[in-house]
DSSP file (Angstrom, degrees, kcal/mol; ACC not computed):
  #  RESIDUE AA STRUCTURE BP1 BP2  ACC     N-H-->O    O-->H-N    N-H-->O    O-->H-N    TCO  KAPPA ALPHA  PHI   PSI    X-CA   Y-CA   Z-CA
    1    1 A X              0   0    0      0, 0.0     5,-0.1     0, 0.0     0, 0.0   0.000 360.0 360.0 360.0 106.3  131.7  112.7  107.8
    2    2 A X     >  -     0   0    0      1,-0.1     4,-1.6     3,-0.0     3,-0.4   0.039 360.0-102.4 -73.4-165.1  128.3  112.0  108.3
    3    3 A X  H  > S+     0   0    0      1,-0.3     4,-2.7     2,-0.2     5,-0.3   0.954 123.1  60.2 -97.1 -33.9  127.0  109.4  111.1
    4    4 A X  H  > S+     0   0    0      1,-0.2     4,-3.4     2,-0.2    -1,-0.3   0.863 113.8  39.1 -15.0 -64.1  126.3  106.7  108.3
    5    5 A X  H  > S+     0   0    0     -3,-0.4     4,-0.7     2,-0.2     5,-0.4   0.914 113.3  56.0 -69.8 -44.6  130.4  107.0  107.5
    6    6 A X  H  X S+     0   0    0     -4,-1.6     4,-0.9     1,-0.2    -2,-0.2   0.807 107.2  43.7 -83.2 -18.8  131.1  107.3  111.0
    7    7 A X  H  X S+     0   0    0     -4,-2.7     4,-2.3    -5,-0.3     5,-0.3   0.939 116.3  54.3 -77.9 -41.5  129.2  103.9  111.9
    8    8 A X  H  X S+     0   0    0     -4,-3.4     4,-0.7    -5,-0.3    -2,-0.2   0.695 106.7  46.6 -50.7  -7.2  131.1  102.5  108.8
    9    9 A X  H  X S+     0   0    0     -4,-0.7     4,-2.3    -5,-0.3     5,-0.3   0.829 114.2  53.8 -91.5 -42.8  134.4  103.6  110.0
   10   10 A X  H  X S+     0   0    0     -4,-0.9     4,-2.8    -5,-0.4    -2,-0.2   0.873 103.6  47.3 -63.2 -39.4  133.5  102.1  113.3
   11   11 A X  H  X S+     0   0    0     -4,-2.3     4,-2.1     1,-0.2    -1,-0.3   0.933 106.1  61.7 -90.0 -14.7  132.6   99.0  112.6
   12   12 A X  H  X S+     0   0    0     -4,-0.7     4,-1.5    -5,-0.3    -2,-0.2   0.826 107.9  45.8 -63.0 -25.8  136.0   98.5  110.2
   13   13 A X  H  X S+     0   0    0     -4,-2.3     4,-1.6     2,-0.2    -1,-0.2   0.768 103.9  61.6 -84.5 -15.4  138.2   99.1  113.2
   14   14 A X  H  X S+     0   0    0     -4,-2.8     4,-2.0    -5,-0.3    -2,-0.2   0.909 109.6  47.1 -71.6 -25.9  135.9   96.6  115.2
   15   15 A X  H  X S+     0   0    0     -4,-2.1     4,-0.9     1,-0.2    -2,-0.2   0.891 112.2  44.4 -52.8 -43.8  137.2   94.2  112.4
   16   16 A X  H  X S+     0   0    0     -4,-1.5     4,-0.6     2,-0.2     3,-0.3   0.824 116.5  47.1 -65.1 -32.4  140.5   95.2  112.8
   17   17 A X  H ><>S+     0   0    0     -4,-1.6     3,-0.8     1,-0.2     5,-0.7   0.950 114.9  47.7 -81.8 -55.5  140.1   94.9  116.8
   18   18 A X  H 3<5S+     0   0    0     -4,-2.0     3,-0.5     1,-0.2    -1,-0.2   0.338 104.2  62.2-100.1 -16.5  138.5   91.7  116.5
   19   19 A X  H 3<5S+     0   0    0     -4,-0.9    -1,-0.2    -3,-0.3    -2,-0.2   0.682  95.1  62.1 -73.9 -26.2  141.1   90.3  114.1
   20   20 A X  T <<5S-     0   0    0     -3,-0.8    -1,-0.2    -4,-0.6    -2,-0.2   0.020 119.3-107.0 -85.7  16.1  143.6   90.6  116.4
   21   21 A X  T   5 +     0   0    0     -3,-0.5     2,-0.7     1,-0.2    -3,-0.2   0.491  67.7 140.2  84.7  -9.2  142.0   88.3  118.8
   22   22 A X      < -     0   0    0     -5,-0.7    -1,-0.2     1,-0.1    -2,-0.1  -0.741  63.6 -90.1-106.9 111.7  140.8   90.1  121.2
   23   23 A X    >   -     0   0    0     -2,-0.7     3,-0.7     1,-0.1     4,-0.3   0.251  21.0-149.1 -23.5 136.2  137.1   88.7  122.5
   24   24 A X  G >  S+     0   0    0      1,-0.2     3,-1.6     2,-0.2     4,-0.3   0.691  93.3  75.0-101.7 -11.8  134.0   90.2  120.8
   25   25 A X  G >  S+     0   0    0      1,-0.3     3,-0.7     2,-0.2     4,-0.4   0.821  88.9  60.5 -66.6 -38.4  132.0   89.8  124.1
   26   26 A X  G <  S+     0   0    0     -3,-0.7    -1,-0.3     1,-0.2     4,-0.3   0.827 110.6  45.2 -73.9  -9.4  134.1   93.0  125.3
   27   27 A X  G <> S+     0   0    0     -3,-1.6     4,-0.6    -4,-0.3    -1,-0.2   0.335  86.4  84.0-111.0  14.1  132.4   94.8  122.4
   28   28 A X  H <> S+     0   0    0     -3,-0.7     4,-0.9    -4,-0.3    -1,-0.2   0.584  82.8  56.4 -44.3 -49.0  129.1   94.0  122.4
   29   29 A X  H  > S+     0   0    0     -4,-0.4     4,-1.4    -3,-0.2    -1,-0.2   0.688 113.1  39.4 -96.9 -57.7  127.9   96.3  124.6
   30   30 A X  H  > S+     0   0    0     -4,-0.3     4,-1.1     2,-0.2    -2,-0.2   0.649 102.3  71.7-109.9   1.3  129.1   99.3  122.9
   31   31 A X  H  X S+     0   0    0     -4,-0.6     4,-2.3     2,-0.2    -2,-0.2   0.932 108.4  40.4 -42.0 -54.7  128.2   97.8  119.2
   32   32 A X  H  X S+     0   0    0     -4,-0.9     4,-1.7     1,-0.3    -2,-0.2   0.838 115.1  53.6 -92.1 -31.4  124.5   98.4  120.3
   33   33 A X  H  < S+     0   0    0     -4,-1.4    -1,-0.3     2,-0.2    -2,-0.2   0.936 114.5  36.0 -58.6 -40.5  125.3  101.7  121.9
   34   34 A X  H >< S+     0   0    0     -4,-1.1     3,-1.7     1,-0.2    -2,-0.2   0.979 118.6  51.8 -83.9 -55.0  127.0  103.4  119.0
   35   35 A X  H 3< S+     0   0    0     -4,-2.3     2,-0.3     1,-0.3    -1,-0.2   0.815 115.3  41.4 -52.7 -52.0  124.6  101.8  116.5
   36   36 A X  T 3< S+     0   0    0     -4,-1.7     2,-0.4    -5,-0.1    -1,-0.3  -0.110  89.6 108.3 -84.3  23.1  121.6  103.1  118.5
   37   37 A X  S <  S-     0   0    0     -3,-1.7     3,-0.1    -2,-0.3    -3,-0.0  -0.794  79.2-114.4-100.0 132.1  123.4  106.9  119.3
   38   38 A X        -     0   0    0     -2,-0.4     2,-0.6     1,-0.2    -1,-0.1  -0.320  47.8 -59.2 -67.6 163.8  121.3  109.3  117.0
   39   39 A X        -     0   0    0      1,-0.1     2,-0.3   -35,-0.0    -1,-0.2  -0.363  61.1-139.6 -50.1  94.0  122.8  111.1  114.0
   40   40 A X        -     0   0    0     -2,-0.6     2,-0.2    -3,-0.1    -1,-0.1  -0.618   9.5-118.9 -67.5 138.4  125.6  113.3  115.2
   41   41 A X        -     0   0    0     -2,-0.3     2,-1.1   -39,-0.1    -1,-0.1  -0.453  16.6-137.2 -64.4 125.1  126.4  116.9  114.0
   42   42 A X        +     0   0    0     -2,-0.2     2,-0.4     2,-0.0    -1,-0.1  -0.750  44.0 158.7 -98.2  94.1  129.6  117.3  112.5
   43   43 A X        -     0   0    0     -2,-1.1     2,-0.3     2,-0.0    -2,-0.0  -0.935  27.4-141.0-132.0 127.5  130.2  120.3  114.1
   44   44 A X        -     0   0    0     -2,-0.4     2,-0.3     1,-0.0    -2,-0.0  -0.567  14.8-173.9 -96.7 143.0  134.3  121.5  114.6
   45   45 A X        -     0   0    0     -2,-0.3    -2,-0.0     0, 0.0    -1,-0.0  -0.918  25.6-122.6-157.7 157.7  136.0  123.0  117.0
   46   46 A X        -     0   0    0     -2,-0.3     2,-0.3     1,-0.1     0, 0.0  -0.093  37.1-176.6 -64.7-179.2  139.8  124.3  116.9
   47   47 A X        -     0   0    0      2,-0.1     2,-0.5     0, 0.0    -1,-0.1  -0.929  25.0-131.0-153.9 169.9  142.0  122.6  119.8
   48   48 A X        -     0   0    0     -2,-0.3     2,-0.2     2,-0.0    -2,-0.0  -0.873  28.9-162.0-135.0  98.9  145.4  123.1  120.9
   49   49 A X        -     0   0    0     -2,-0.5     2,-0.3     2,-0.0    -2,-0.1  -0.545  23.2-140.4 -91.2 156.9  147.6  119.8  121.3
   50   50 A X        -     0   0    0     -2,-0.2     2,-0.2     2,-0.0    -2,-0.0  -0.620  34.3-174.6 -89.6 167.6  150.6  119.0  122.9
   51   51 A X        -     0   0    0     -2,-0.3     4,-0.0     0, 0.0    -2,-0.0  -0.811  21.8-117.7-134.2 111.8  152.4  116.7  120.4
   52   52 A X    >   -     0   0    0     -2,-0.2     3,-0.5     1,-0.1     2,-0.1  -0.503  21.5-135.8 -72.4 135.1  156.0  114.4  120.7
   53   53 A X  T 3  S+     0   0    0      1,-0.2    -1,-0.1     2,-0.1     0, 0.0  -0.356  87.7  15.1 -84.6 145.1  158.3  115.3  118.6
   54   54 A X  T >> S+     0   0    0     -2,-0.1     3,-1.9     1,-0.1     4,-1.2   0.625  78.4 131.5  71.8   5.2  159.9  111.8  117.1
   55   55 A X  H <>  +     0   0    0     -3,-0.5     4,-1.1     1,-0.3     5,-0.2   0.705  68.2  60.9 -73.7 -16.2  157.1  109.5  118.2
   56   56 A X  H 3> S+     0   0    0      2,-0.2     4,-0.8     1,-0.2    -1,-0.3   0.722 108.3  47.2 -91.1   1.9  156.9  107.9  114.9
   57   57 A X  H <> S+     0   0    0     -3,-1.9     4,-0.7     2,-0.2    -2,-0.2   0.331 113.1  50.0 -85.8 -22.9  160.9  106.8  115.5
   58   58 A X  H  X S+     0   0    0     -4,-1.2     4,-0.9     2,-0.2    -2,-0.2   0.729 107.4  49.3 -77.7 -20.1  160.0  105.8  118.6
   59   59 A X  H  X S+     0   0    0     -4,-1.1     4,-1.7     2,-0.2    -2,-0.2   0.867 111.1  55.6 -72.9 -67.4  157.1  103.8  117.2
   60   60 A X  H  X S+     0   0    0     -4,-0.8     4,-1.2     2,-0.2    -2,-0.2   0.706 107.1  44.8 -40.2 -42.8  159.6  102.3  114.7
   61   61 A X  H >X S+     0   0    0     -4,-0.7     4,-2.8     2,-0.2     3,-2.1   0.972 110.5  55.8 -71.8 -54.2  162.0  101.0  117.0
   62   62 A X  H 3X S+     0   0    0     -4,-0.9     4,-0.8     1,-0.3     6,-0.3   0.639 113.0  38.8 -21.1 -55.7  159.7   99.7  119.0
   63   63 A X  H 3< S+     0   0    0     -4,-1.7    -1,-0.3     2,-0.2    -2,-0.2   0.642 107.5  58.1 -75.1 -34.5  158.3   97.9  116.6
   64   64 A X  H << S+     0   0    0     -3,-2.1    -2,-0.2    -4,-1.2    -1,-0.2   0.872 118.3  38.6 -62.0 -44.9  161.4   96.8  114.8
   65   65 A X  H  < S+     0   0    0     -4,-2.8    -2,-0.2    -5,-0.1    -3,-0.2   0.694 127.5  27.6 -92.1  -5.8  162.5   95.1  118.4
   66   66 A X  S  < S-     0   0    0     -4,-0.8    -3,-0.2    -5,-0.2     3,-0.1   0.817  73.9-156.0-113.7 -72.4  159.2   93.7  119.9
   67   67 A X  S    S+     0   0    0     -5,-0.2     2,-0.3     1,-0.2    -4,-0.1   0.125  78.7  44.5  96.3   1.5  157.2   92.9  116.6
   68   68 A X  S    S-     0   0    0     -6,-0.3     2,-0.8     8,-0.0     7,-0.2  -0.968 103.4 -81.5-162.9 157.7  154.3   93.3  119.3
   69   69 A X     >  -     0   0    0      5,-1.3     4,-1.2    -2,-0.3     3,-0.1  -0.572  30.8-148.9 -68.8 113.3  152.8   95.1  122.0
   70   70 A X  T  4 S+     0   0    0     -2,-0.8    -1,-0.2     1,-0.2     0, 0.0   0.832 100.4  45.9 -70.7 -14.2  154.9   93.7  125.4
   71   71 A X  T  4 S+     0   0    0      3,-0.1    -1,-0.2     1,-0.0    -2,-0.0   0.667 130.3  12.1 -99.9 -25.5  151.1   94.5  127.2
   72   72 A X  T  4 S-     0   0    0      2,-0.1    -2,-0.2    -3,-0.1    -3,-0.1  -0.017  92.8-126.4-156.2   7.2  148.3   93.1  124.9
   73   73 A X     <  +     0   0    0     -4,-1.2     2,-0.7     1,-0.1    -3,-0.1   0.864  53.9 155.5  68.9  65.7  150.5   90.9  122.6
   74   74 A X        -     0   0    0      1,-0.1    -5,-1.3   -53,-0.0    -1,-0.1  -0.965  24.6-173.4-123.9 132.9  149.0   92.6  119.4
   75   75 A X        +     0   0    0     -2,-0.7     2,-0.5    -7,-0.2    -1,-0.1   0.237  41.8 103.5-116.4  13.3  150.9   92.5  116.8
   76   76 A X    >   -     0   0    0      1,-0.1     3,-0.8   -60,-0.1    -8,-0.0  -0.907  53.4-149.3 -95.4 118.4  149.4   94.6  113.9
   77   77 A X  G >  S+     0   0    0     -2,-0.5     3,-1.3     1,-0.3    -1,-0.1   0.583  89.0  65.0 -33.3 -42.5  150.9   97.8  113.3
   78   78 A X  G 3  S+     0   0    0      1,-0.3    -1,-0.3     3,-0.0     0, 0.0   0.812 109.7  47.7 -93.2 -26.2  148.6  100.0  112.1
   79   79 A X  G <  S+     0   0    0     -3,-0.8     2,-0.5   -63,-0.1    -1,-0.3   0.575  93.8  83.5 -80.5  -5.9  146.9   99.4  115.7
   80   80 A X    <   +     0   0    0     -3,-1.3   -21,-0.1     1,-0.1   -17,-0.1  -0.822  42.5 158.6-116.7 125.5  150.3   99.9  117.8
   81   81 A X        -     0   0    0     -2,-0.5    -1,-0.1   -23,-0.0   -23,-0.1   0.430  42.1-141.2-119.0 -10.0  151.2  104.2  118.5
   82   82 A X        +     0   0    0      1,-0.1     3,-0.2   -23,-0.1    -2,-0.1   0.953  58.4 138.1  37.4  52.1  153.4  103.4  121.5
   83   83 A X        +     0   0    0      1,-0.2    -1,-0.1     3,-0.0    -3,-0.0   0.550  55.9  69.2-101.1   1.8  151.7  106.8  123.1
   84   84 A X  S    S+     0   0    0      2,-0.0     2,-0.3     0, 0.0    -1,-0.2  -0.129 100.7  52.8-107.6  31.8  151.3  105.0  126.7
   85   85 A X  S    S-     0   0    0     -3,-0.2     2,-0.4     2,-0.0     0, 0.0  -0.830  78.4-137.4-150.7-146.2  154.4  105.1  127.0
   86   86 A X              0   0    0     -2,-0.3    -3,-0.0     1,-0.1    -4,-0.0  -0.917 360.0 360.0-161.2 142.0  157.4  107.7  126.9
   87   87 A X              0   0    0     -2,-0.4    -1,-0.1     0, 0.0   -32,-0.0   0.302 360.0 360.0 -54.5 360.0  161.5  107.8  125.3
């Protein structure tokens, strides 16, 4: 992904972030940072994660019984991973 994709990527989840209500004032700040960060090297390297087994059934109830985040009230899915918290 080159930095061109990566601002584009960026600025579709600031839509998504910003649909959800959530004040554009807090994102201001690091709009002009990211946009003004020079062209990053897409340069890999391997990593070794821990991962939870079932978290996307944990996600699913979650979501089935709230409809929302009980901490920031957000209610679009595709933003909610229920990783701050734990089964």
């Amino acid at each position: 992904m080159n930095a061109s994709d990566q601002v584009q990527e960026y600025l579709e989840g600031m839509k998504i972030i910003k649909s959800c209500g959530l004040s554009g004032v807090h994102f201001k700040s690091l709009d002009n940072a990211l946009l003004a960060t020079p062209a990053m090297e897409g340069k890999e390297k391997e990593a070794v994660v821990k991962v939870r087994i079932n978290q996307d059934k944990f996600r699913e109830k979650l979501i089935n019984k709230y409809k929302k985040c009980c901490l920031c009230n957000v209610n679009m899915n595709e933003l909610l991973v229920a990783s701050h918290i734990k089964p």
